[in-house]
TISE-994230 format. One record per residue (C-alpha): residue number from 1; residue in one letter; y, z, x. Coordinates in nm, 3 decimals. Layout:
BEGIN
RONU num residu       v       w       u
RONU NUM      A       Y       Z       X
...
//
This chain:
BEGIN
RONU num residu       v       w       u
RONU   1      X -31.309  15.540  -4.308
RONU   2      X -31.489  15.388  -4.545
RONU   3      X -31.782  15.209  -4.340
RONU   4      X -32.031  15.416  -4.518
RONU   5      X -31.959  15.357  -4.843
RONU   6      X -31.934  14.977  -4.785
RONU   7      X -32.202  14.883  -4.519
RONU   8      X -32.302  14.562  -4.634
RONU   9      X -32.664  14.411  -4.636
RONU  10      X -32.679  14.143  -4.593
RONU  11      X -34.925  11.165  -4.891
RONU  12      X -35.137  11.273  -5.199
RONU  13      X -35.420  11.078  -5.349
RONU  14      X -35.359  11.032  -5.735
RONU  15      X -35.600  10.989  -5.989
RONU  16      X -35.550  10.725  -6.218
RONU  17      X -35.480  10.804  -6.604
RONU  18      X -35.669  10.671  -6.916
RONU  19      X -35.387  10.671  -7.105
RONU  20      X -35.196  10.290  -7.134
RONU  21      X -34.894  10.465  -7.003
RONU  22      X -34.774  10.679  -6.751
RONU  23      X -34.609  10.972  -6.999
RONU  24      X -34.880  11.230  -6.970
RONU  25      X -34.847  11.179  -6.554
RONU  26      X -34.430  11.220  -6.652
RONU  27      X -34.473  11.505  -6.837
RONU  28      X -34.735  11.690  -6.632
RONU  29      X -34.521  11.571  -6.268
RONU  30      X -34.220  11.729  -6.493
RONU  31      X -34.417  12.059  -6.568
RONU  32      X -34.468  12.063  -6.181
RONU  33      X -34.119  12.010  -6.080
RONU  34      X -33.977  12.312  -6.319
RONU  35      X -34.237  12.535  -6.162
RONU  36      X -34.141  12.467  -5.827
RONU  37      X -33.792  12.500  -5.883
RONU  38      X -33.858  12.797  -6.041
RONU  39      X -34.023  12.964  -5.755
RONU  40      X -33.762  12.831  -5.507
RONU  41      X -33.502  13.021  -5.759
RONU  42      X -33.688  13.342  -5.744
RONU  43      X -33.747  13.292  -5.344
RONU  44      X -33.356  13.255  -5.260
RONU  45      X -33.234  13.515  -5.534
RONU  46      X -33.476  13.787  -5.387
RONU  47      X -33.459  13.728  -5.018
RONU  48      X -33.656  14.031  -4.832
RONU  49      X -33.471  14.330  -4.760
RONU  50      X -33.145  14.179  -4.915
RONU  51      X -33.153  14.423  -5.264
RONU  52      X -32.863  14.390  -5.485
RONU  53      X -32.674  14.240  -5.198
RONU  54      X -32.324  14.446  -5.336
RONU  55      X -32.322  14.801  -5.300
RONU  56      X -32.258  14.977  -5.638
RONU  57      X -31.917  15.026  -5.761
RONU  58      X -31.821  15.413  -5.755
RONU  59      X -31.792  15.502  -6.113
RONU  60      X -31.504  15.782  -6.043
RONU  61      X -31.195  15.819  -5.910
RONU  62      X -31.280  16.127  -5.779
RONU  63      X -31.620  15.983  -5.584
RONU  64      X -31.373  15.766  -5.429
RONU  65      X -31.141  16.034  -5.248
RONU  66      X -31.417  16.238  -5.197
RONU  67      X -31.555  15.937  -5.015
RONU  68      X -31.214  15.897  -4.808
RONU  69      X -31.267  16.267  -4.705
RONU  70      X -30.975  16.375  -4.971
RONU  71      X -31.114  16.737  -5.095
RONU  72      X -31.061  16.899  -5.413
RONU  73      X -30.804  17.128  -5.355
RONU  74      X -30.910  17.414  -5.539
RONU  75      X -30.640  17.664  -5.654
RONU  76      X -30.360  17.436  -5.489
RONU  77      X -30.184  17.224  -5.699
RONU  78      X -30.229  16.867  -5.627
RONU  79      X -30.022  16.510  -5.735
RONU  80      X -30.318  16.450  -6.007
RONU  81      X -30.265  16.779  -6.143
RONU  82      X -29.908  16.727  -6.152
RONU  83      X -30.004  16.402  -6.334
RONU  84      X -30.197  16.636  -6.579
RONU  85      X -29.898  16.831  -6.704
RONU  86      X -29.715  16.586  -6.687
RONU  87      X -29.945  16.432  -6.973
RONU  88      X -29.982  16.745  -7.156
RONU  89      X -29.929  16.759  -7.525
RONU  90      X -29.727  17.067  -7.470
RONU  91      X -29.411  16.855  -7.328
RONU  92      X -29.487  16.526  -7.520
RONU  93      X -29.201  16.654  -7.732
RONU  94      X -28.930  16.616  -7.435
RONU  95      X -28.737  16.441  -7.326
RONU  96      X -28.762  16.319  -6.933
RONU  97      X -28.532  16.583  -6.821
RONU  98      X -28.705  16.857  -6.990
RONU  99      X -29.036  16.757  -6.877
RONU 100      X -28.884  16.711  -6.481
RONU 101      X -28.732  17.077  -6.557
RONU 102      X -29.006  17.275  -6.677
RONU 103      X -29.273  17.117  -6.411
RONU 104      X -28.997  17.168  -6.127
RONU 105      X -29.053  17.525  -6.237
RONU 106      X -29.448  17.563  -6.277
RONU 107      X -29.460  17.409  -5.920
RONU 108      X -29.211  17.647  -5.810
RONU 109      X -29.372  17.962  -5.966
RONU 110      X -29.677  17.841  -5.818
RONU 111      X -29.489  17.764  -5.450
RONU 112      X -29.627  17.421  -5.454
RONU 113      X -29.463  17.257  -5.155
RONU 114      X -29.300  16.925  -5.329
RONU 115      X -29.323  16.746  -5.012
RONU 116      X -29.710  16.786  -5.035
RONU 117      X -29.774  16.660  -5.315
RONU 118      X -29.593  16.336  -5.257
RONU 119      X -29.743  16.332  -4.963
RONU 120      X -30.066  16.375  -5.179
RONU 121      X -29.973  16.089  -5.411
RONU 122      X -29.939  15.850  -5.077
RONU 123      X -30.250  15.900  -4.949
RONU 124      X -30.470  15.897  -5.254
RONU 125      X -30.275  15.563  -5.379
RONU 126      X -30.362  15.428  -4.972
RONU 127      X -30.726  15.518  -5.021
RONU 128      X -30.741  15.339  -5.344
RONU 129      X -30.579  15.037  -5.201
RONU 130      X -30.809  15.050  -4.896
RONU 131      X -31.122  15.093  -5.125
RONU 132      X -30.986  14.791  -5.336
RONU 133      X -30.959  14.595  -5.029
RONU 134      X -31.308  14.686  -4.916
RONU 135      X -31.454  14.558  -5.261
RONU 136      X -31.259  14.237  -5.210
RONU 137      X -31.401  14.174  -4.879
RONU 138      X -31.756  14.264  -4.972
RONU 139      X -31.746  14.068  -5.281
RONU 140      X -31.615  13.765  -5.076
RONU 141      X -31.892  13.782  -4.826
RONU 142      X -32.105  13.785  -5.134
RONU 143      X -31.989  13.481  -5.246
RONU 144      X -32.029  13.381  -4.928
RONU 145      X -32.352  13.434  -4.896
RONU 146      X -32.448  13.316  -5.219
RONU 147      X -32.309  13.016  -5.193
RONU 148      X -32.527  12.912  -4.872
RONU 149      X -32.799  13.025  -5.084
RONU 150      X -32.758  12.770  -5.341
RONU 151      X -32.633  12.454  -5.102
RONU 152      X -32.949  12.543  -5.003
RONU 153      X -33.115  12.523  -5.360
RONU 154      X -32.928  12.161  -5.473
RONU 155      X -33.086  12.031  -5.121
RONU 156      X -33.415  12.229  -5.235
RONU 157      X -33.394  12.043  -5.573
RONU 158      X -33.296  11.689  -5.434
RONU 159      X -33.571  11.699  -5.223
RONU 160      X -33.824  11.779  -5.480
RONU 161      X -33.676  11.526  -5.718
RONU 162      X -33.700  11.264  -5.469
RONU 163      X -34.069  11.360  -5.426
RONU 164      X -34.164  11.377  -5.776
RONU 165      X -33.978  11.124  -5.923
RONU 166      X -34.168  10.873  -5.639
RONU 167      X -34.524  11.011  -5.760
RONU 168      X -34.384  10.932  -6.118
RONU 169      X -34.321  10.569  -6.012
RONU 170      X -34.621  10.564  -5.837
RONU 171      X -34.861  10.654  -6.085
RONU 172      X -34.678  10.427  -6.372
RONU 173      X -34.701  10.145  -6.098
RONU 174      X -35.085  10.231  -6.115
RONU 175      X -35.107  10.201  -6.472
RONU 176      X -34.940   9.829  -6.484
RONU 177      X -35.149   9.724  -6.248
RONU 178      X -35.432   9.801  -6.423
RONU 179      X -35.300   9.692  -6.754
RONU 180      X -35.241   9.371  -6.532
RONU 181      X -35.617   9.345  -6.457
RONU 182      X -35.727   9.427  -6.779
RONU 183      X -35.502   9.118  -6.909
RONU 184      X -35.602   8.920  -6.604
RONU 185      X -36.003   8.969  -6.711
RONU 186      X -35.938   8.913  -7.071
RONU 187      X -35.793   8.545  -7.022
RONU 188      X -36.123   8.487  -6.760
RONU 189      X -36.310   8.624  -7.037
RONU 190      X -36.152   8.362  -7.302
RONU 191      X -36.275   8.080  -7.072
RONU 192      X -36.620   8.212  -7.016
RONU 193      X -36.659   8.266  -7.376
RONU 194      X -36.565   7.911  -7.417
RONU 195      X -36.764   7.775  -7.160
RONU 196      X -37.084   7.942  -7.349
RONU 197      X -36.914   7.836  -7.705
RONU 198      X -36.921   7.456  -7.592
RONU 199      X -37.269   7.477  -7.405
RONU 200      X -37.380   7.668  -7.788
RONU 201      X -37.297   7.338  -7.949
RONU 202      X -37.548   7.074  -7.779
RONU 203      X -37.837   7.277  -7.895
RONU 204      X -37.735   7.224  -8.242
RONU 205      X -37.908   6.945  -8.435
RONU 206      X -37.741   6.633  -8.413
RONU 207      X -37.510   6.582  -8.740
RONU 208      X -37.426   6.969  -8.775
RONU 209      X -37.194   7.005  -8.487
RONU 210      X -36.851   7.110  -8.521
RONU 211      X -36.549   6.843  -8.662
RONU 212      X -36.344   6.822  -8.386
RONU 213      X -36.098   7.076  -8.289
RONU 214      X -36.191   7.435  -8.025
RONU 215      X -36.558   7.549  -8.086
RONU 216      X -36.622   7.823  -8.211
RONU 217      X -36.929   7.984  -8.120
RONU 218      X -36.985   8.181  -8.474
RONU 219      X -36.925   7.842  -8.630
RONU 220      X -37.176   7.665  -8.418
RONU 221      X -37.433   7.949  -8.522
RONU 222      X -37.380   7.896  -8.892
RONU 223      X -37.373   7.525  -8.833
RONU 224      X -37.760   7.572  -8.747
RONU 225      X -37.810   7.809  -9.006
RONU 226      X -37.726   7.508  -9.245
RONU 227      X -37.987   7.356  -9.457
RONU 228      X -38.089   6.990  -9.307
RONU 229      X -37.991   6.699  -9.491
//
């Protein structure tokens, strides 16, 4: 009946930083990630052809047992127009037996069979509960769905985690071992510059080199720039 209404659709070379630390290749791998993700999001929440993936709600009552092939009935009196009078402000004043009275004789006047419209009132209260059903089980297979699609976005996001977070470690490992070199050259360049301090100090005079203790090669220069005594 209602199978209309509720068809259902269903390794990269790096290149190294200037910088004495790896937070501008964090921040930029970061910047990466978030833009990935992002257009992993938008990839699984719009799959092709999918749409909304719930059809629409109906907004009335009466689209639904129009739907369930319930037509208006026209002059005829129906159980919703029964539930009409009965909400009428012309009987709010009575009491239950009143109200039961003076409909009992509106139907009559207006030979409404009474076993029509009960059997009116179980039929549209039947379509309602079949068209609440048929939400339930759509939404379900939403969720359903749904829920594939974002197992499918935590393995998406692991993944690229995993991969970014190793180019982050890869690139800071970079920059320590070049900070490691740089320290490396520095103490080779402490011994060279010693090794040309102490060759600096035999070709001062003799009585103007240094008083004990390391040489230092400015000293040794202003040594010779001494006045000879």
């Amino acid at each position: 009946m209602f199978r209309r209404v509720f068809q259902f659709s269903s390794g990269e070379k790096e290149t190294l930083p200037a910088a004495r630390n790896g937070s501008a290749v964090h921040t930029q791998a970061m910047e990466e990630l978030s833009s990935a993700l992002q257009r992993e999001a938008e990839r699984a929440s719009n799959p092709p052809g999918s749409g909304t993936g719930v059809t629409p709600v109906l907004e009335t009552f009466e689209e639904i047992y129009s739907s369930a092939g319930i037509k208006p009935a026209g002059r005829n009196y129906t159980i919703l127009k029964v539930a009409d009078m009965v909400s009428s402000k012309h009987l709010s004043e009575m009491t239950a037996d009143a109200k039961r009275n003076a409909l009992m004789m509106a139907l009559e006047a207006a030979d409404a069979e009474i076993g029509d419209l009960l059997q009116d009132a179980v039929t549209r209260n039947r379509v309602l509960d079949e068209y609440e059903e048929q939400r339930q089980q759509e939404i379900r297979r939403f969720e359903t769905l749904k829920a594939e699609e974002n197992n499918k976005l935590h393995a998406e996001l692991e993944r690229l985690s995993s991969q970014y977070m190793a180019r982050i470690q890869a690139n800071s490992d970079q920059v320590a071992g070049e900070q490691d070199d740089l320290r490396n050259w520095q103490k080779r360049k402490q011994r060279e510059s010693q090794r040309i301090t102490d060759a600096a100090t035999f070709c001062v005079p003799q009585g103007n080199s240094l008083n004990g203790g390391p040489a230092n090669l400015n000293a040794v220069l202003e040594r010779v720039t001494l006045p000879r005594r």
